[in-house]
C-alpha positions as CSV (number, residue, x, y, z in Angstrom):
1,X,23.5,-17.1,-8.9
2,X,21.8,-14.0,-9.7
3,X,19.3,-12.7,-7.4
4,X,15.4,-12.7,-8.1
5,X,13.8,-9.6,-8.8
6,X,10.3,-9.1,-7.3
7,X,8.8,-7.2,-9.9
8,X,5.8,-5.5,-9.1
9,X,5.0,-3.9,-12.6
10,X,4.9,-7.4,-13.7
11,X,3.2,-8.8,-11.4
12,X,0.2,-5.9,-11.3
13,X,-0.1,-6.7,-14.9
14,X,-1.5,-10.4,-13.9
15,X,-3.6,-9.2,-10.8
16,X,-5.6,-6.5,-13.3
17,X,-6.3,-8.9,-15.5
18,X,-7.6,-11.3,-13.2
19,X,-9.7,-8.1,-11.7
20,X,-10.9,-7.4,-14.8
21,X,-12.1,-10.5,-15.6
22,X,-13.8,-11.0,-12.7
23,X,-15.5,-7.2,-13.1
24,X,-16.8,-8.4,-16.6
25,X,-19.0,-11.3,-14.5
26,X,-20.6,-8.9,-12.4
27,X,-24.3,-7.4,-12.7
28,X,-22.9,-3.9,-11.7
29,X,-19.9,-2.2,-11.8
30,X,-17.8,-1.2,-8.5
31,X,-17.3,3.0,-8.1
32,X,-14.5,4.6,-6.6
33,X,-14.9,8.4,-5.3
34,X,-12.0,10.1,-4.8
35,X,-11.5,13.3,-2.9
36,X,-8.8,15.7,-4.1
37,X,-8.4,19.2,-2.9
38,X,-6.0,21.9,-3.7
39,X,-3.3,21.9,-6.9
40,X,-0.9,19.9,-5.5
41,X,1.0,18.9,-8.7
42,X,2.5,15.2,-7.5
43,X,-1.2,14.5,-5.7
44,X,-2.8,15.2,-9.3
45,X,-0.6,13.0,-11.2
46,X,-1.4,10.6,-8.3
47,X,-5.1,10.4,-8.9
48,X,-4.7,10.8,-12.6
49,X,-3.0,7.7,-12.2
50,X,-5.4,5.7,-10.2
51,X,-8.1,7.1,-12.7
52,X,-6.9,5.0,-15.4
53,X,-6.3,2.3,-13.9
54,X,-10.0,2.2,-13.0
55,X,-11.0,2.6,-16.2
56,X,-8.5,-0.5,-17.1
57,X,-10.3,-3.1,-15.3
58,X,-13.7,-1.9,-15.4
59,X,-14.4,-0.1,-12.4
60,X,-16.0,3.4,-12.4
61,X,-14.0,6.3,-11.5
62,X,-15.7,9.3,-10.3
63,X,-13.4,12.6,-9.1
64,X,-14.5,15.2,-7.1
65,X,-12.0,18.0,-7.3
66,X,-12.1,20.8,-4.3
67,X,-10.1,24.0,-4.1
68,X,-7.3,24.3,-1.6
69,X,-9.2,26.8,0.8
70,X,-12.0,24.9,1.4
71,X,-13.4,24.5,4.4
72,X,-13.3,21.5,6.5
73,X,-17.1,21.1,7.2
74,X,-17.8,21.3,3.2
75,X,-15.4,18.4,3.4
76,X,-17.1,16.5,5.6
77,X,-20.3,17.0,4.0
78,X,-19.1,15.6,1.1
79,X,-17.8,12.7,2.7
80,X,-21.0,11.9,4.7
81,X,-23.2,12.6,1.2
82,X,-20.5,9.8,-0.4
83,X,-21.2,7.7,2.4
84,X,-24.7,7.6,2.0
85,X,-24.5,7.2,-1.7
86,X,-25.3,3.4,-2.8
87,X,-23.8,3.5,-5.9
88,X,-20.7,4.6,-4.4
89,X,-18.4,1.5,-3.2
90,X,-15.1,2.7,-2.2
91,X,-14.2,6.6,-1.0
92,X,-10.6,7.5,-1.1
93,X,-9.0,11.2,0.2
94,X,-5.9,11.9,-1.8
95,X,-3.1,12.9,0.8
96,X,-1.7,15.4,1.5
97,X,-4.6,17.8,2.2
98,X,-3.8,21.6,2.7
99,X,-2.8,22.0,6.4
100,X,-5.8,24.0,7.7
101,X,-7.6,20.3,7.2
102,X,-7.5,17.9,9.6
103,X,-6.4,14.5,7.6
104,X,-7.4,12.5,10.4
105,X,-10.8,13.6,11.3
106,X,-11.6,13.7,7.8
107,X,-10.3,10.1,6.7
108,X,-11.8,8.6,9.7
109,X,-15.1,10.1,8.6
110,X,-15.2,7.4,6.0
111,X,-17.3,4.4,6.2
112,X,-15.1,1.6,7.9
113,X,-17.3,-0.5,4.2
114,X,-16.1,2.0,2.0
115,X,-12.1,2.8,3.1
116,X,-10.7,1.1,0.4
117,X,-7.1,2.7,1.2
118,X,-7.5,0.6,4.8
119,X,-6.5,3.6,6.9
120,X,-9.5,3.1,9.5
121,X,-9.1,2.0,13.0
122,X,-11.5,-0.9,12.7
123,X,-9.8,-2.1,9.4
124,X,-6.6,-1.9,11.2
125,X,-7.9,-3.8,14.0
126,X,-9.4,-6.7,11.4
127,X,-5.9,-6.4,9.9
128,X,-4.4,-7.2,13.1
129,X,-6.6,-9.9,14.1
130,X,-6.1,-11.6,11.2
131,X,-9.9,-10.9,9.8
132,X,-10.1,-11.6,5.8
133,X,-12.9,-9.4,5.4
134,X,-10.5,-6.2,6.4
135,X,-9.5,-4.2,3.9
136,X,-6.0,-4.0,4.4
137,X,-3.9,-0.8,3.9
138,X,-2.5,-1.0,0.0
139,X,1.0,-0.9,0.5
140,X,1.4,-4.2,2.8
141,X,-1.1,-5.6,1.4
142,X,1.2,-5.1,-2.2
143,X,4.0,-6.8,-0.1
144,X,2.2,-9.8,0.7
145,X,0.9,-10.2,-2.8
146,X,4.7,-9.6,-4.1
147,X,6.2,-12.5,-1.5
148,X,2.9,-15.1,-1.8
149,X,3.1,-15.0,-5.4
150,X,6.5,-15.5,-6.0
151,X,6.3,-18.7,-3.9
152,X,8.6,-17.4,-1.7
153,X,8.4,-18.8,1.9
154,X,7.1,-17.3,5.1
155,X,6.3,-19.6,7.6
156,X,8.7,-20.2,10.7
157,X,11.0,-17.4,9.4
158,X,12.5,-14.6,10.5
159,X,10.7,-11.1,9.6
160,X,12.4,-7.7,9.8
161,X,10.5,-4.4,9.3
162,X,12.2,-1.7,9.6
163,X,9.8,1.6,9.8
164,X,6.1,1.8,12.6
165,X,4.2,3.7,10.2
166,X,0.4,2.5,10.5
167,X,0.6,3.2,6.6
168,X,2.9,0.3,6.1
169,X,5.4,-0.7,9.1
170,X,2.8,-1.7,11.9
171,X,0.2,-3.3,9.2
172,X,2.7,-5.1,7.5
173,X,4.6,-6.5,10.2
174,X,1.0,-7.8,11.4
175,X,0.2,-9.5,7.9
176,X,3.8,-11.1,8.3
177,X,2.7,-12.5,11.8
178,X,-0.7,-13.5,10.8
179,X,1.4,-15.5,8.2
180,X,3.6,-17.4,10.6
181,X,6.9,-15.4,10.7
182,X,8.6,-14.5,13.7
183,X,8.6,-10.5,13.2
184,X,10.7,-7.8,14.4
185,X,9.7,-4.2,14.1
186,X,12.2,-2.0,14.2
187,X,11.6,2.2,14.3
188,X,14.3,5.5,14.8
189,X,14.8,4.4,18.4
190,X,15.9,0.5,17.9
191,X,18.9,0.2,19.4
192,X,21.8,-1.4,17.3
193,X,19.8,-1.6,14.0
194,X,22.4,-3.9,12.8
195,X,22.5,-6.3,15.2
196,X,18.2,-7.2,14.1
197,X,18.7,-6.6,10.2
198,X,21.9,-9.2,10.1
199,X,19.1,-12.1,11.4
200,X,16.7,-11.1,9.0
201,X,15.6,-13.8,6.4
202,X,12.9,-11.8,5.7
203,X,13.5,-7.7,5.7
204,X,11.1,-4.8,4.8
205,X,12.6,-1.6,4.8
206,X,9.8,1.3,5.0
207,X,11.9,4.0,7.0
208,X,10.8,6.5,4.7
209,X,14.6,7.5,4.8
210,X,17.7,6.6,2.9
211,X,20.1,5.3,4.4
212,X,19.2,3.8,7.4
213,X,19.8,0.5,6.6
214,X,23.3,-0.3,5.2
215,X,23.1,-3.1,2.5
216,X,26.3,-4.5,4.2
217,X,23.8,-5.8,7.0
218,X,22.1,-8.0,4.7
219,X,22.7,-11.9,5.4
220,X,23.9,-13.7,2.3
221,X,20.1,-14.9,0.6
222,X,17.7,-12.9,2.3
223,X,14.8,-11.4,1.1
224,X,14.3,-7.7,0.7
225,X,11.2,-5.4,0.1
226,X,12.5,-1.9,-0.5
227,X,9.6,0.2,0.2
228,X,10.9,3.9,-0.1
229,X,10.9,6.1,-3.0
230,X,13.1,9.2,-3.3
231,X,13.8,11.5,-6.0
232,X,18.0,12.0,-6.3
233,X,19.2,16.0,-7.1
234,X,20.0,14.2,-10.6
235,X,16.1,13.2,-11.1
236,X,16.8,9.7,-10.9
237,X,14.0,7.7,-8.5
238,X,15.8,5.1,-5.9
239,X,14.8,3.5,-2.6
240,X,15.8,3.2,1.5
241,X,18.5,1.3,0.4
242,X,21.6,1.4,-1.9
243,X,20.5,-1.1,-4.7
244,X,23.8,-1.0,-6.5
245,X,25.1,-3.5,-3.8
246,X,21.8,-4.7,-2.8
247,X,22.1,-7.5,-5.2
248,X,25.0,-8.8,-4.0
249,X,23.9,-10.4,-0.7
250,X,19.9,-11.2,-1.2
251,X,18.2,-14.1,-2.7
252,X,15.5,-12.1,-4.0
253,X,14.5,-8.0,-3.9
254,X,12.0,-5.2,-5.2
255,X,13.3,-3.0,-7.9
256,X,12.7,0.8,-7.2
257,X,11.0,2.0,-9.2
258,X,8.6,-0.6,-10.3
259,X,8.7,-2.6,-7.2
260,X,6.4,-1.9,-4.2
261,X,4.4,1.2,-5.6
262,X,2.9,-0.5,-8.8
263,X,1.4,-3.5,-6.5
264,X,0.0,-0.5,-4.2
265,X,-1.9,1.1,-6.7
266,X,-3.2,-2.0,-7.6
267,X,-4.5,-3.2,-4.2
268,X,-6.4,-0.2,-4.2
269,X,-8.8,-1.7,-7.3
270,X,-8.4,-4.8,-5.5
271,X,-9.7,-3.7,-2.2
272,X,-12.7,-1.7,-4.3
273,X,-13.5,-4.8,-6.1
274,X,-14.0,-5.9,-2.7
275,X,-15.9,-3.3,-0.8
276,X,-18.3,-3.6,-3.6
277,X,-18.9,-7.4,-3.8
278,X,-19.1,-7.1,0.4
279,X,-21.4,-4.0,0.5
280,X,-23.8,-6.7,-1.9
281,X,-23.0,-10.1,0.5
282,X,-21.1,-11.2,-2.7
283,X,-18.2,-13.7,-1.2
């Protein structure tokens, strides 16, 4: 029997309509800000991207575009002034910033109300406690939305994650727990990889390296997230794992591309519809 595929272009399709439906009904209209600096050219095409799909379901997009040797305080000030702006629901910091900015004291400079990519501390910490007025980091949150929705069980069963970013391993392994699984979180210093991803009825590979996980280790009907993204010499886009064998042993997997990364861009309106309707006492 051929294997499921989890597809997240798909599925993102459904999710924006039901967003924008749900943005028609309201009195105002949510607003993202994003903060870009520099010319990076993969960080433009990023938040070219996540302009239109604003403008998709309704919510208002507004850039502000910085040069690359701006100075961290400037930064800041715009942050704060975005903070204190009511009209402005969600603030976003496109990443990577030029290195003589400090990502982190910038990002955590964001209203907790208003970090729509879920990056915060306290977010993190709602996250982890299981609190459904977080707002989750996008990429896990995608994951969750790709395994609920395809009715696929999680309860009582055995998680893998493989990778401890707070971007997507740690987050994503708690969102696993606070759904019942027994989880494992693996990392570069797990001894005998193998021996955790062979028991894994669940596995979530976010290693952010190809690679480390052989598909060979796969039980027979388990089901896989691929969560990296890597560009081959011959242009072609693939994953953390070999995909040409990957269907062989699981039940049910992410493509790469159009797995994982179309459901994180679309958390992101999802957590802005949110911020906004919370920032209002909207539940």
């Amino acid at each position: 029997m051929a294997p499921k595929i989890l597809d997240g272009k798909a599925l993102s399709k459904t999710i924006r309509i039901e967003l924008k439906k749900e943005i028609d009904t309201l009195t105002f209209v949510p607003t993202l800000a994003v903060i870009l600096v520099g010319d990076d050219p993969a960080s433009a095409v990023y938040v070219s991207g996540k302009e239109r799909d604003c403008h998709k379901v309704g919510i208002n997009s507004i850039l502000h575009r910085l040069p690359a040797g701006i100075h961290e305080d400037t930064v800041r000030q715009l942050v704060s002034s975005l903070n204190d702006d009511p009209q402005v629901d969600g603030i976003l910091i496109q990443l990577p910033l030029p290195s003589h900015l400090d990502e982190d004291t910038l990002v955590g400079s964001i209203l907790p109300q208003k970090d729509v990519d879920g990056f915060l501390a306290v977010n993190q910490g709602l996250t982890l406690m299981g609190n459904p007025h977080a707002l989750q980091p996008c990429t896990p949150m995608g994951v969750m939305e790709l395994l609920t929705r395809n009715q696929i069980p999680i309860a009582g069963r055995e998680a893998v994650v493989v990778g401890r970013s707070m971007t997507v391993g740690k987050p994503v392994a708690a969102l696993l727990t606070n759904a019942n699984a027994t989880v494992t979180l693996c990392h570069s210093r797990t001894r005998n990889l193998q021996s955790h991803v062979e028991r894994a009825e669940i596995l979530v590979v976010a290693a952010g390296k190809r690679g480390v996980v052989d598909s060979s280790w796969i039980q027979p009907g388990a089901v896989v997230i691929d969560v990296g993204i890597h560009r081959l010499e011959s242009g072609e886009l693939t994953g953390d794992l070999d995909h040409t064998t990957l269907a062989d042993r699981a039940s049910a997997f992410t493509p790469v591309p159009g797995g994982v990364g179309p459901m994180t861009r679309t958390m992101l309106l999802k957590n802005t519809l949110k911020a906004a309707k919370s920032r209002r006492n909207i539940l």
